[in-house]
C-alpha positions in Angstrom: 20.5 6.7 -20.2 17.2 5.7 -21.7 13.5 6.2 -21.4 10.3 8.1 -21.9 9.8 11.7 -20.8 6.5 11.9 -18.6 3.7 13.9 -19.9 2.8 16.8 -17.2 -0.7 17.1 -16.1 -1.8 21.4 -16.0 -2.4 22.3 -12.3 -0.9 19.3 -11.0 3.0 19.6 -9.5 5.5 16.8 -11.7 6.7 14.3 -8.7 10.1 12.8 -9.9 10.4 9.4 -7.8 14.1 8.1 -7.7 14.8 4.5 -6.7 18.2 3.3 -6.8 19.2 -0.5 -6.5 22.1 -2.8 -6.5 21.5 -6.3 -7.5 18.0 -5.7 -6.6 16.5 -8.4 -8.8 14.5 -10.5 -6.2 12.3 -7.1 -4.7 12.8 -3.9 -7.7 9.5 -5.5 -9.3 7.5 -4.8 -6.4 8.8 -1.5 -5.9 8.0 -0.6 -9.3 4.8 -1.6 -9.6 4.1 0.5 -6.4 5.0 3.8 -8.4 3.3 2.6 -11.2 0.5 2.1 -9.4 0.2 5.8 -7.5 -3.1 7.5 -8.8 -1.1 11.1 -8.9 -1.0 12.3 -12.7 2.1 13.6 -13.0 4.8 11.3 -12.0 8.7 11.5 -13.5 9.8 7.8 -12.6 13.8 7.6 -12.5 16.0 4.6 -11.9 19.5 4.4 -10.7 21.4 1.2 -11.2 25.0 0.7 -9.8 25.6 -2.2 -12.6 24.0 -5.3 -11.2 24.9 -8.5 -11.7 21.8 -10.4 -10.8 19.0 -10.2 -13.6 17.7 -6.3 -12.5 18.3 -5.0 -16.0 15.7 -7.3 -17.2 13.4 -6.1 -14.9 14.1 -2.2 -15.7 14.2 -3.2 -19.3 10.6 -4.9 -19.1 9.6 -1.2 -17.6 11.1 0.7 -19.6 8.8 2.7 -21.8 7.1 3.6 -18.6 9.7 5.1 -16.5 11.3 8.7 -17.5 14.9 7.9 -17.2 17.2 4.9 -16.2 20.9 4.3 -15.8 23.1 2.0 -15.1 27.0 2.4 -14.3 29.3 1.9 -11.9 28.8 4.0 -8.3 30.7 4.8 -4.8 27.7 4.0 -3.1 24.2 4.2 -2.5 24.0 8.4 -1.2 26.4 8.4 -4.9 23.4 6.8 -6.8 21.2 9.1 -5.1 22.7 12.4 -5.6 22.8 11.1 -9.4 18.7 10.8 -9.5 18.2 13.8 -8.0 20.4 15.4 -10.7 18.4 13.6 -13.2 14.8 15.0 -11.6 12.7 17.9 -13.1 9.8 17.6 -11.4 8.9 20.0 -8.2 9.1 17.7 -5.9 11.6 14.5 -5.4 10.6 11.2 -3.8 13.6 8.7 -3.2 12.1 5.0 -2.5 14.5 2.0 -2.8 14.8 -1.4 -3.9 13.7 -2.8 -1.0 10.7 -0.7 -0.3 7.6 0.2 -1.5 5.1 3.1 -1.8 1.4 2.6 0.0 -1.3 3.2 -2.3 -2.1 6.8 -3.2 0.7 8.2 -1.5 2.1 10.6 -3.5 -1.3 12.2 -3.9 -1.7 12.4 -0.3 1.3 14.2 0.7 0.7 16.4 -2.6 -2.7 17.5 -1.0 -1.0 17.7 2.7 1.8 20.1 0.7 -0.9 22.4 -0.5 -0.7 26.0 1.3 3.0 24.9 2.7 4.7 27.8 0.8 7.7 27.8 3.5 7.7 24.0 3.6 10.3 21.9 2.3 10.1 18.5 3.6 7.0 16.5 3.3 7.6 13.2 5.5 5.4 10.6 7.5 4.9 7.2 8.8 5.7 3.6 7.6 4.9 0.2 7.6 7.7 -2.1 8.7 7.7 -5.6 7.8 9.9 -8.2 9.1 11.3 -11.4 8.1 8.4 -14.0 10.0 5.7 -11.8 8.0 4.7 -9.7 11.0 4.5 -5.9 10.5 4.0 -2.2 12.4 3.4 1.1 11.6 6.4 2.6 12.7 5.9 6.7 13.8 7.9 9.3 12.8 9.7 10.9 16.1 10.1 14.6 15.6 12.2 14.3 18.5 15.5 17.2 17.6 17.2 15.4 21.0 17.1 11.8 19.1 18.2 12.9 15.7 21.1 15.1 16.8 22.2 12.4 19.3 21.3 9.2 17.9 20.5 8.2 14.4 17.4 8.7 11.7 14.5 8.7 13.3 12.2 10.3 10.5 11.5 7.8 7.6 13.2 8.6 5.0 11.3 6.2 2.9 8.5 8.9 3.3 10.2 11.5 2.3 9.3 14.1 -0.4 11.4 17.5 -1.0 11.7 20.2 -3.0 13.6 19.7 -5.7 14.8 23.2 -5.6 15.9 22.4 -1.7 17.9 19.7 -3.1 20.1 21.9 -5.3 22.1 23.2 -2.7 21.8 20.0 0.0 23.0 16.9 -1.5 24.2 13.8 0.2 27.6 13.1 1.6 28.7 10.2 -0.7 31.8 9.2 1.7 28.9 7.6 4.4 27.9 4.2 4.5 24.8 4.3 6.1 23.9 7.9 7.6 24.4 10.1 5.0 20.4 10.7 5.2 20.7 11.0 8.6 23.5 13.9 8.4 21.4 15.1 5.6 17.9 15.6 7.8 19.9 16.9 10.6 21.7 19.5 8.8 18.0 20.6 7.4 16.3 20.3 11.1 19.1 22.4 12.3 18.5 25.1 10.0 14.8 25.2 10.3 12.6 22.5 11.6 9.5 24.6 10.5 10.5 23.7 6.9 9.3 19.5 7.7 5.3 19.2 7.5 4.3 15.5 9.1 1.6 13.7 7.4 0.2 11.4 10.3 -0.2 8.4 7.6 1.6 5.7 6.3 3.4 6.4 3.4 5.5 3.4 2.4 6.7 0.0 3.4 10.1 -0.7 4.6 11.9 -3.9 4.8 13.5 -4.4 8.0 17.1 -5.9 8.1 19.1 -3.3 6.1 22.5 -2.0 6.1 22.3 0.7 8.6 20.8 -2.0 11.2 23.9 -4.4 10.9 27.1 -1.7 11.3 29.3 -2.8 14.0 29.0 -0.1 16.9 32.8 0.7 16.4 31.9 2.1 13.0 28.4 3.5 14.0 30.1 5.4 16.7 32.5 6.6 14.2 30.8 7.3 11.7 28.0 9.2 14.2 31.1 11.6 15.5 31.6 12.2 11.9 28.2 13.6 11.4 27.9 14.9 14.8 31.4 17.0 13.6 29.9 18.0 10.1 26.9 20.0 11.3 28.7 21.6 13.6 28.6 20.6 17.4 31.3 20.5 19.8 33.3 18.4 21.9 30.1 17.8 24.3 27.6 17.1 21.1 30.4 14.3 19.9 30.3 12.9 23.6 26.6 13.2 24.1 26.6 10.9 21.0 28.7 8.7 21.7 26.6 7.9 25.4 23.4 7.8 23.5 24.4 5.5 20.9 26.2 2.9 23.0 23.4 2.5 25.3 21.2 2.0 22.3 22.9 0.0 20.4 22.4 -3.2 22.6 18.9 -3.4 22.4 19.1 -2.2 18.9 21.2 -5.4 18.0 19.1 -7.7 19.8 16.2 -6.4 17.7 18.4 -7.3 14.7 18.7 -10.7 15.8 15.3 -11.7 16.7 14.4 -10.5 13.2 17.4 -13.0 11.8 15.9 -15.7 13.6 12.6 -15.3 12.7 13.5 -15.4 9.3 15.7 -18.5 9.3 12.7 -20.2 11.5 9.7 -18.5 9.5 7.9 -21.9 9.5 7.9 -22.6 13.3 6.8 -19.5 14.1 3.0 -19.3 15.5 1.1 -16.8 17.7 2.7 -18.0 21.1 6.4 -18.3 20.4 7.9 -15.9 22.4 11.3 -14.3 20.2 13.6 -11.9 21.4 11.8 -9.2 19.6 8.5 -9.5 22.2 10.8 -7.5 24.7 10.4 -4.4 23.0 6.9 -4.9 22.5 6.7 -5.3 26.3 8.7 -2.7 26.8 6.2 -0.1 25.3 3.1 -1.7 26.7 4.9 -1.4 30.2 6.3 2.2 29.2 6.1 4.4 32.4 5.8 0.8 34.9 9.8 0.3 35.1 8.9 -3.3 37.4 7.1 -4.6 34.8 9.4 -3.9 32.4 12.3 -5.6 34.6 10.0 -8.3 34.8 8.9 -8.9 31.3 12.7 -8.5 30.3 13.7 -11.4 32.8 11.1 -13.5 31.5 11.7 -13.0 27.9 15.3 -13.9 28.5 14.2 -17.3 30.6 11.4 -18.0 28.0 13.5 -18.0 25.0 17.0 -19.7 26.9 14.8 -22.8 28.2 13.6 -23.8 24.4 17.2 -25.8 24.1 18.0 -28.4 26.6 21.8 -27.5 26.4 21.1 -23.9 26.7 19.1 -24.4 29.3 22.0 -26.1 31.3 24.3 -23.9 30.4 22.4 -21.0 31.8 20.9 -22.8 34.8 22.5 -20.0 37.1 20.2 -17.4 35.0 17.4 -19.5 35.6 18.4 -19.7 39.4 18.3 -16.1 39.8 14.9 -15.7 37.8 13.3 -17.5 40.4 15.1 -16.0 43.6 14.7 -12.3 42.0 10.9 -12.5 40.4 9.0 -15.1 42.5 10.6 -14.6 45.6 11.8 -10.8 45.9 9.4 -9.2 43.3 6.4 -11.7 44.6 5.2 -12.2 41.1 5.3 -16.5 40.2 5.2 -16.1 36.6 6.7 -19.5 35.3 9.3 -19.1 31.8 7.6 -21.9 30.6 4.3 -19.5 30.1 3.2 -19.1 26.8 2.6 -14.9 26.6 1.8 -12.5 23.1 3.7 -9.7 22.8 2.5 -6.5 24.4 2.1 -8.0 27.9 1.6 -5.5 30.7 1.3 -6.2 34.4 0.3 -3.3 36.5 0.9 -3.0 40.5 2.5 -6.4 40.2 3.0 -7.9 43.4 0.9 -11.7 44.5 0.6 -12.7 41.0 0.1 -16.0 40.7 0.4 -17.6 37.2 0.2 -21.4 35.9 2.7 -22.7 33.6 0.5 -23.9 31.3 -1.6 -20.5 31.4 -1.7 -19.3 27.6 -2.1 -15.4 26.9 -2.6 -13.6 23.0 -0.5 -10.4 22.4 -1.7 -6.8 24.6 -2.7 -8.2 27.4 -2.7 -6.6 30.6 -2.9 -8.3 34.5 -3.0 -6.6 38.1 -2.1 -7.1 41.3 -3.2 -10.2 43.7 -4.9 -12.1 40.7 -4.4 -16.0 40.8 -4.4 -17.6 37.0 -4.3 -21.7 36.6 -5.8 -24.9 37.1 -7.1 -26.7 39.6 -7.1 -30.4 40.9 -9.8 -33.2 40.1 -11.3 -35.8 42.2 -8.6 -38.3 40.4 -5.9 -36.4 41.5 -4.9 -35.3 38.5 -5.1 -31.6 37.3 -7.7 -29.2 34.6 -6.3 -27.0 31.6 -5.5 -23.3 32.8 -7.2 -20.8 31.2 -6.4 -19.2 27.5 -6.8 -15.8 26.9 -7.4 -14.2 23.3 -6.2 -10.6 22.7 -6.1 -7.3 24.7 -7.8 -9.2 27.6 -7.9 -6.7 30.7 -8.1 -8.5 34.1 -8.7 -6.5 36.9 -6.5 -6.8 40.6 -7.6 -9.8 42.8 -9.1 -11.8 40.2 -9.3 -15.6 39.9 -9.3 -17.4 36.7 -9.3 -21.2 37.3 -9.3 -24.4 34.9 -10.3 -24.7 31.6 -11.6 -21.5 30.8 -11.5 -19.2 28.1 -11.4 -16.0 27.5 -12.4 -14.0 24.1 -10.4 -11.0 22.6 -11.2 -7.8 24.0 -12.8 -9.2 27.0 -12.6 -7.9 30.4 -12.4 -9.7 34.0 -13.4 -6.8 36.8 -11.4 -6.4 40.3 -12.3 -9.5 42.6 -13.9 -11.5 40.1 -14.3 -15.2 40.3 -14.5 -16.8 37.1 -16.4 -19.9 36.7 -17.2 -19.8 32.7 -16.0 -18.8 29.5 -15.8 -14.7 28.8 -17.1 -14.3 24.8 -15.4 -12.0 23.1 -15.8 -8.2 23.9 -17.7 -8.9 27.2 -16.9 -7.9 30.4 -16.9 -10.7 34.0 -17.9 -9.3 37.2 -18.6 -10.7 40.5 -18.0 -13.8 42.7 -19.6 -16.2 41.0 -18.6 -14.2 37.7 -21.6 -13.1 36.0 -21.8 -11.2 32.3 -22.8 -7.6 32.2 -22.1 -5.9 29.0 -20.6 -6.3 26.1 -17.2 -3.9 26.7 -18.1 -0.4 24.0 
């Protein structure tokens, strides 16, 4: 165990920040850097290594007169290595960010200044960035949702965690779980008194997507769910309810997991139109409370992303089959697989939507009812572009968009509009011709 002891600042509470890391080399210099960097005074920095392999001693060494304490040995796991930093800590309160992960800037001072007054609170937490492996990246919410974390998994971040270290004494982790011994341990403290969390509505640190708890197969996730469910104390019915909840999730839970894997292997032929598996549950929440246009977006996703082979495409020809006899035909919405659509795409009332193939749409865009989208035939005989639309374009029901117009981000097209010309950006279409209004507020 080596290191420097931090210097506490008077009238400021000492923040011990624990990261712990396992062969960490290739992302524990970023992560450092980001507690480094934190503009709070008094900051104890701990590290716990489980004797890597890879080159992250170097990196800890080339830190080392400006972190508090580090170790390195042998551990049974990564809720081990953390029960081991928080017995390390002195400070008041106990950040845990790993090797992986990444505090925003000022954080720590921000949830210091949210904790002020909080005499009864224990558990400062809040939002995250998420980044995945083709570069994109959300803020992902905290859901303060009791139903979800007794029933399902984490769904606070613990990456934005902060607790007292006085809490901790008497709540450590379960070192015998893989992956939800955080999980068990935020449930066991929302059971006893969800007035003790305080939410700051701000991100607080940046989370790699892909980790362990995302790959488990559901045989062990179920397993190792019952086991929490068991240790805080629920019944026969709690074990079940988890059980339902998390095999319904899990599907959609895995796709997500490899969309992300794809991405990441294909990083360099990814642009703003490809359409991945991941867009579904982008669709999904932009068609949240609009369950056709969810069915639909789903169907279309699927179609979108089988046609891109020439084999796959054969070998799901029946899927195809019934894309076009259940959405054009029965759903009366022609929106061709071949489409090129952003994520976030909503269509409201959706019945007589008529869409070209070659039609291209940016992410959050929303269409109605009745509204015909393509191109249309020249004196030749041969045909115009269709139309391109930038993003969180809002076209109203009955609308007509034809040939090679296009359409700026944050425009609007109103109900029964004809349009004959180019939309700029943030303007609004109306009328038949279309003429241009306002510029959308």
């Amino acid at each position: 165990m080596r290191g420097t002891r931090p210097a506490e600042v008077p009238g400021t509470p000492l923040v011990s920040i624990v990261t712990v890391v396992y062969n960490g080399a290739a992302t524990l210099d970023r992560t450092i850097q980001s507690v480094l960097a934190q503009d709070h005074p008094s900051i104890e920095y701990i590290i716990v290594d489980g004797a890597s392999k890879d080159g992250t001693l170097d990196i800890i060494r080339r830190y080392e007169d400006r972190l508090a304490y580090w170790v390195s040995a042998k551990d049974k796991g990564i809720y081990d290595a953390m029960n081991k930093g928080i017995a390390l800590c002195t400070g008041a309160w106990v950040g845990m960010i790993n090797a992986d992960d990444w505090y925003a800037e000022g954080a720590v001072s921000n949830v210091m200044r949210a904790a002020i007054g909080g005499e009864n609170v224990n558990i400062m937490h809040g939002d995250i960035w998420i980044h995945y492996p083709n570069g994109s990246q959300r803020i992902k919410r905290a859901k303060r949702s009791g139903f979800l974390l007794r029933h399902w998994e984490m769904v606070l971040n613990h990456p934005s965690f902060f607790v007292r270290r006085s809490y901790y004494a008497g709540h450590t982790f379960d070192p015998t779980l893989r992956v939800s011994g955080d999980h068990q341990w935020t449930l066991r403290a929302w059971l006893e008194d969800p007035a003790q969390f305080r939410y700051v509505a701000e991100p607080i640190a940046h989370f790699t997507a892909g980790g362990a708890s995302m790959s488990i197969p559901l045989g062990k996730a179920l397993a190792e769910g019952a086991r929490v469910s068991r240790s805080v104390g629920m019944g026969p019915f709690g074990v079940l309810m988890g059980h339902v909840v998390r095999t319904a999730l899990y599907v959609p839970q895995s796709l997500k997991l490899l969309a992300n894997q794809y991405l990441g292997r294909n990083k360099d032929q990814c642009d703003r139109s490809m359409v991945s598996v991941w867009n579904i549950f982008q669709d999904l929440r932009a068609n949240k409370g609009n369950p056709k246009g969810m069915l639909v977006m789903v169907m279309f996703r699927i179609a979108h992303l089988l046609r891109r082979s020439p084999i796959s495409f054969i070998l799901f020809l029946p899927y195809f089959i019934f894309y076009r006899v259940a959405v054009e035909w029965i759903l009366c919405i022609e929106l061709p697989w071949k489409t090129r659509i952003g994520p976030g795409f909503r269509i409201d009332h959706g019945q007589a939507l008529v869409v070209n193939d070659h039609t291209v749409f940016g992410a959050g865009c929303t269409v109605r009812n009745s509204t015909t989208i393509g191109n249309r035939r020249l004196p030749d005989g041969t045909y115009s572009a269709s139309p391109r639309f930038g993003d969180r374009v809002d076209i109203g029901a009955n609308a007509e968009i034809i040939g090679p117009i296009t359409i700026g981000d944050d425009a609007s097209v109103g109900a029964g509009a004809v349009v004959v010309k180019d939309v700029p950006v943030g303007h609004v279409a109306v009328g038949n011709p279309s003429r241009i209004i306002r510029r959308r507020s």
